[in-house]
C-alpha positions as CSV (number, residue, x, y, z in Angstrom):
1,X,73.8,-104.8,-142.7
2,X,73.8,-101.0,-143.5
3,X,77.1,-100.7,-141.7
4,X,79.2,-103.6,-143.2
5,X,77.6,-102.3,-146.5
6,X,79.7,-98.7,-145.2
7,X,82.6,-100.3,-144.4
8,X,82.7,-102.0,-147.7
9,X,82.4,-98.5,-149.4
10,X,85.8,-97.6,-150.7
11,X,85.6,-93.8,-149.6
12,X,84.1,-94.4,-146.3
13,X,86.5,-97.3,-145.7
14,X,89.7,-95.3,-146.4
15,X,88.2,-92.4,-143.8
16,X,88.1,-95.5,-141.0
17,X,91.3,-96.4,-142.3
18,X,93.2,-93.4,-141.9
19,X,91.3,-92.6,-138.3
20,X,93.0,-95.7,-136.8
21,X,96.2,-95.7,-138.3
22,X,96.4,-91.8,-137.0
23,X,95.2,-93.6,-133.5
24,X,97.6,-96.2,-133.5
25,X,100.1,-93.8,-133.9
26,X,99.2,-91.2,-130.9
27,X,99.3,-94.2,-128.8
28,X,102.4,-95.5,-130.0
29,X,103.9,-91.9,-129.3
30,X,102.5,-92.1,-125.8
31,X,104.3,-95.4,-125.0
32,X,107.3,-94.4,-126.3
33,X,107.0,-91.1,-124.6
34,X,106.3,-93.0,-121.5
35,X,109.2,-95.6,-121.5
36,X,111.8,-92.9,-122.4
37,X,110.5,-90.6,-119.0
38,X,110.1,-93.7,-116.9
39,X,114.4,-94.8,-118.5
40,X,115.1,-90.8,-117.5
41,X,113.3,-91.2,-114.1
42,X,115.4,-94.3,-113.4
43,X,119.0,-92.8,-114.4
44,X,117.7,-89.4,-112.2
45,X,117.4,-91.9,-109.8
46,X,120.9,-93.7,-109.9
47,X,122.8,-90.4,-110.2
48,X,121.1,-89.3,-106.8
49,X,121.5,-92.3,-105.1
50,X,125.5,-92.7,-106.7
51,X,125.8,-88.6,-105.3
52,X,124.6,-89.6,-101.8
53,X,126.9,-92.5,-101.6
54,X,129.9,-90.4,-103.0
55,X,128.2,-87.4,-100.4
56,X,128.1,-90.3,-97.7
57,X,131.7,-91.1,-98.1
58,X,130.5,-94.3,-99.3
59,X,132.3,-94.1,-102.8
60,X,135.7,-92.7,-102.1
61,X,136.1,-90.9,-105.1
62,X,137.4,-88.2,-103.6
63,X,140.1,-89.6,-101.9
64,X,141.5,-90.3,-105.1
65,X,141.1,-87.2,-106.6
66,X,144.4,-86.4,-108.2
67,X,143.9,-82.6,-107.6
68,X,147.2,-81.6,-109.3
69,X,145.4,-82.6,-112.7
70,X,143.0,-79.5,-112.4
71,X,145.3,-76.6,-111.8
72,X,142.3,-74.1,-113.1
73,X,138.5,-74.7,-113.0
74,X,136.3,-72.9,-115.3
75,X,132.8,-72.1,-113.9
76,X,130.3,-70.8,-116.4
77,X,127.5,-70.0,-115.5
78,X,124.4,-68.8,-116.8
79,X,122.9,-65.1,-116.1
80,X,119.9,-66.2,-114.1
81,X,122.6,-69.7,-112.1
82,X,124.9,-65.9,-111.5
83,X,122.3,-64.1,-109.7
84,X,122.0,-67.0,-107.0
85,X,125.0,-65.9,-105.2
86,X,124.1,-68.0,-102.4
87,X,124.1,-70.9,-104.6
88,X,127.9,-69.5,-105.9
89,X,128.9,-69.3,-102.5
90,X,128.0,-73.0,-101.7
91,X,129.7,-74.6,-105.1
92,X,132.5,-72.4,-104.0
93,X,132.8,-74.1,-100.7
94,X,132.6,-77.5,-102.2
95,X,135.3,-76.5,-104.8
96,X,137.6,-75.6,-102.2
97,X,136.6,-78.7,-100.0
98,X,137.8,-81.0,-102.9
99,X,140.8,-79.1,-102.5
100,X,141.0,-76.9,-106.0
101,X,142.9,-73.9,-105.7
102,X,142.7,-71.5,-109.0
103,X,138.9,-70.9,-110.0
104,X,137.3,-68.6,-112.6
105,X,133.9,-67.8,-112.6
106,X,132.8,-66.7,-115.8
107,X,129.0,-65.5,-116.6
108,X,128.0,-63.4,-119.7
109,X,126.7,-60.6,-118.4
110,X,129.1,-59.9,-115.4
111,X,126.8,-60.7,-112.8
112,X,129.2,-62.6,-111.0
113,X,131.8,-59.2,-111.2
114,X,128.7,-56.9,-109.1
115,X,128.8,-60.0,-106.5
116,X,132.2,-60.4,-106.2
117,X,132.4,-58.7,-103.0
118,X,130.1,-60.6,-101.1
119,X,131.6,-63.9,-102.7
120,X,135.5,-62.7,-101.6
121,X,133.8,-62.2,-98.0
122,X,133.1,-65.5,-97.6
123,X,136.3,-66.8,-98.5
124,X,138.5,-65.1,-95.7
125,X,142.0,-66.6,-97.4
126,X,141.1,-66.1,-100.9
127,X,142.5,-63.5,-103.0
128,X,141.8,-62.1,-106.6
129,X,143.4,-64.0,-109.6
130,X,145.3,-60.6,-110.5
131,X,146.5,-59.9,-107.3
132,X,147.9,-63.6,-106.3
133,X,150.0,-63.9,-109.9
134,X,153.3,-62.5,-110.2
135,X,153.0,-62.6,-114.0
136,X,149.7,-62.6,-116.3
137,X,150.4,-66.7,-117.0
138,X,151.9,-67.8,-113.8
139,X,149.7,-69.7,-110.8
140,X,150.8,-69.0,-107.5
141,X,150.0,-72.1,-106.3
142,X,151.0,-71.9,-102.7
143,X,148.2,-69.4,-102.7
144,X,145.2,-71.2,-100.5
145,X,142.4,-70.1,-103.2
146,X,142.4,-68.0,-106.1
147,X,139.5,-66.2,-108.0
148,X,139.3,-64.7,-111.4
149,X,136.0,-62.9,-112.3
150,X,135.2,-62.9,-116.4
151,X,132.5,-62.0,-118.7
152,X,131.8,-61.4,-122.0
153,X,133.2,-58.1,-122.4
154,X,136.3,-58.7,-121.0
155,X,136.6,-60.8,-124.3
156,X,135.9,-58.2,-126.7
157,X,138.0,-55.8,-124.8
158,X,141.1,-58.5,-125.1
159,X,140.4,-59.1,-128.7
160,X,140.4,-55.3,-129.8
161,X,143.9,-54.7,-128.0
162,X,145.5,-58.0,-129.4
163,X,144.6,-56.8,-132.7
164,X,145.6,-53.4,-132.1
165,X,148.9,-54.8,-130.5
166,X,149.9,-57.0,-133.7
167,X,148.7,-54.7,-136.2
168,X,151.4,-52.3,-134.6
169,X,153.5,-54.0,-133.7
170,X,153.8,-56.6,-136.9
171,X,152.3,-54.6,-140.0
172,X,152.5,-51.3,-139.5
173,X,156.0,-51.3,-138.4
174,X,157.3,-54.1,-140.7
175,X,155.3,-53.5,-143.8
176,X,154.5,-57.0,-144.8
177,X,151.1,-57.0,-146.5
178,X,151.1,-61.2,-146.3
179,X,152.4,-61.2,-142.4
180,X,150.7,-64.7,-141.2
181,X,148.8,-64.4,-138.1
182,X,149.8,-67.3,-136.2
183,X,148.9,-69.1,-132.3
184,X,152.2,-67.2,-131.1
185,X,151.4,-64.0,-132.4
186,X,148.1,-63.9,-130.6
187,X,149.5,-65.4,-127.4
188,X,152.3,-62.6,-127.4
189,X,149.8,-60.0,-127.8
190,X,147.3,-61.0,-125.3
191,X,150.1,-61.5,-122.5
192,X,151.4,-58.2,-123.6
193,X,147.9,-56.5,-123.3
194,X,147.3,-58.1,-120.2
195,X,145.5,-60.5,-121.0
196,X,147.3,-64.3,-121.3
197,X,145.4,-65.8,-118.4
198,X,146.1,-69.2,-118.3
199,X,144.0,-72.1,-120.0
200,X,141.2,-73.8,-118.0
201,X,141.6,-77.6,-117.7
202,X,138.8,-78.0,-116.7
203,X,135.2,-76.2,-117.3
204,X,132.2,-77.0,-115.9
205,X,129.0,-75.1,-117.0
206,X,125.8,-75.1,-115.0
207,X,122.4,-73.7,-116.7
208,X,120.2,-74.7,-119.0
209,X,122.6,-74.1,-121.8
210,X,125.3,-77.1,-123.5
211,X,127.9,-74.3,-124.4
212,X,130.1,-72.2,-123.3
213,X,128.0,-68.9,-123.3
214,X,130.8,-66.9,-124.8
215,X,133.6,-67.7,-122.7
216,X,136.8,-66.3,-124.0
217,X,137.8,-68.8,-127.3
218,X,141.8,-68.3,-126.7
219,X,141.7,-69.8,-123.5
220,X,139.5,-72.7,-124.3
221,X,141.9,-74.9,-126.5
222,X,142.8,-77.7,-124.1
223,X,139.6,-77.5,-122.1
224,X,137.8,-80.3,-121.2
225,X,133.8,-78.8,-120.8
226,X,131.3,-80.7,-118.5
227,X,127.3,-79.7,-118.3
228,X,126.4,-79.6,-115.1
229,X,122.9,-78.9,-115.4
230,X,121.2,-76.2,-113.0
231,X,122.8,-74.7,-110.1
232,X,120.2,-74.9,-107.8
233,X,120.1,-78.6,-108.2
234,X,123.8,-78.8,-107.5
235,X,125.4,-81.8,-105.5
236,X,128.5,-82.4,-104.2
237,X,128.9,-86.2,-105.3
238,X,128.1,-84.7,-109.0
239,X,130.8,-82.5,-108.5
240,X,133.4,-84.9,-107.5
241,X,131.8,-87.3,-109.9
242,X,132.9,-85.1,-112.6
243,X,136.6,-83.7,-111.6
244,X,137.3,-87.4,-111.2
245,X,136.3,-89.0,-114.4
246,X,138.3,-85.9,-115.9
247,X,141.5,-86.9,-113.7
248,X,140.8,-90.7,-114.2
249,X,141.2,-89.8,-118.5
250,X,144.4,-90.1,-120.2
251,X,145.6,-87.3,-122.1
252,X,148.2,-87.9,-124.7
253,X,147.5,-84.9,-126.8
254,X,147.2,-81.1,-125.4
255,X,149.6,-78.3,-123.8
């Protein structure tokens, strides 16, 4: 009787009130938690299996592969994904196994650039990005595999002698106070600096990170950019997964 009486009691009612709606709502939180790992589990699920059969041979997504499509891959990679160079070495392989020819790998802190011997060991026919252009935009692309080796300060460096280059070349000399910097202006001064490398078509960036990490903006315009997710969980279905949805798009805008 005493507890009905309690109940009844408009402070002590509210308290019982408020303790099981503040209980209903931890366990609706749990089952929503619940179904959202179990939907995450199942798609984890599905894009292994899908890798395996595309891995398997399977799904012959890479036999129609239009690899003229991707005439330079972007690889960004974050700082920690870099120092894996084992892990570098093995995507490499599978790039060049798909049959891509011009790659740049790109990480901000240049780990890649301290590796880079030990990557161009591996690759007996591959040569530097530099050394296989006869110009600073033109792909050789009878050249079996190419590699270009960036980080962040190769951007800042590039932006401080573009901006050198036009204001000398533009303002200083021509005394125009209201010169517009425009997308051909840059362009000339980064080719003329040495630095008009050509645009990525595609980029895909493994890490925990959904961005770019700093990658040089200029040469981004017309870049299609794919998250990976973390290297060490690489697979090559995912790989050709991506490059083929990216071949498989129609583009009626871009260069």
């Amino acid at each position: 009787m005493n507890w009905l009486t309690s109940i009844q009691d408009p402070i002590i009612g509210k308290d019982l009130y408020s303790k099981y709606y503040y209980l209903w709502l931890i366990v609706i939180w749990h089952v929503v938690h619940f179904i959202i790992s179990i939907w995450y589990c199942a798609l984890r699920l599905a894009e292994t299996v899908e890798s395996y059969l595309i891995s398997s041979g399977l799904l012959m997504w890479n036999k129609t592969i239009d690899t003229s499509r991707v005439q330079y891959l972007a690889i960004v990679l974050d700082s920690e994904e870099a120092c894996r160079t084992s892990e570098v070495i093995k995507l490499l392989q599978c790039i060049e196994r798909i049959g891509l020819r011009n790659i740049c790998l790109y990480d901000r802190e240049g780990v890649l650039k301290k590796s880079k011997d030990i990557i161009m060991e591996k690759f007996s026919r591959a040569k530097l990005f530099e050394e296989a252009c006869t110009t600073a935009t033109t792909l050789l692309d009878k050249e079996p595999f190419t590699l270009e080796f960036v980080s962040f300060s190769d951007g800042k460096e590039a932006i401080a002698q573009a901006a050198n280059y036009i204001f000398t070349n533009y303002h200083k000399s021509r005394y125009q106070k209201d010169l517009p910097c425009t997308e051909s202006h840059i362009d000339e001064a980064l080719k003329a600096t040495g630095y008009g490398q050509p645009y990525p078509d595609l980029m895909l960036i493994y890490g925990p990170s959904r961005c770019n990490l700093g990658f040089p903006a200029w040469r981004i315009r017309y870049t299609e950019m794919v998250h990976m997710g973390p290297l060490k969980s690489m697979k090559y279905g995912s790989l050709i997964k991506a490059i083929h949805r990216f071949t498989m798009v129609y583009q009626n805008y871009g260069k």
